[in-house]
N, C-alpha and C positions, 0 to 999 in steps of 0.2 A: 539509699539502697545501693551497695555497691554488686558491682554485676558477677562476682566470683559466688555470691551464694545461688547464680540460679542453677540448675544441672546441663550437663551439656546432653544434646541429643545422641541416641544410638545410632549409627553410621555403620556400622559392621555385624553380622550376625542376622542381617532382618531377612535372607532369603531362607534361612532353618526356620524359620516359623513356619512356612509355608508345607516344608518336607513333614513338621508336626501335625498338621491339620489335617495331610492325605492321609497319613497312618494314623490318625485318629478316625478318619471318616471310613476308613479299609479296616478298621478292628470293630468300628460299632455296626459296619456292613456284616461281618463275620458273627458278632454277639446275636442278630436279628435273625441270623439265619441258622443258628443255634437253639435260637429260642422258639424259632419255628418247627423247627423238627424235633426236636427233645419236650416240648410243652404245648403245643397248641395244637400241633395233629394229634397228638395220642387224646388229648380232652377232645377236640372234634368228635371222635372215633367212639368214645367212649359214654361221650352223649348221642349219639347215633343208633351203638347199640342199647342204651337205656329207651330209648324211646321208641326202635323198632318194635316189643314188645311190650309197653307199655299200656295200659288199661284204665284211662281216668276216668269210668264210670266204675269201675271195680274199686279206685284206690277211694275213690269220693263214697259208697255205699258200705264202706269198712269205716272211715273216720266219721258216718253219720252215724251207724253205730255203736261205735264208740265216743257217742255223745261228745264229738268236737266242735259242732258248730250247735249254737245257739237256735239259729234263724229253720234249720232244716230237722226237721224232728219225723 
């Protein structure tokens, strides 16, 4: 085996990796906090208001009803 086919190591270039990772870690901190205010609170909010007014002995005495459940006649 002669020693020319092994590759030589990177020696130059290795502190930009580092500058790649904070702006990686500073754009998915940005994505998370995008996706918290554009998708997660408006569904919070949205299940919030569904269920201030909701009625599970009304919605349960409409599907018994209408013959959905087997066991409840």
């Amino acid at each position: 085996m002669a020693s020319s086919s092994l590759t030589k190591p990177q020696m130059c270039g290795l502190l930009s990796h580092h500058f790649h990772i904070v702006r990686a870690f500073i754009v998915s901190l940005g994505d998370a906090n995008f996706y918290m205010f554009a998708v997660a609170e408006p569904r919070k909010k949205a299940y919030a208001y569904f269920y201030r007014n909701y009625d599970s002995i009304k919605d349960f005495e409409e599907m018994r009803k209408a013959s959905m459940f087997q066991s409840a006649k």
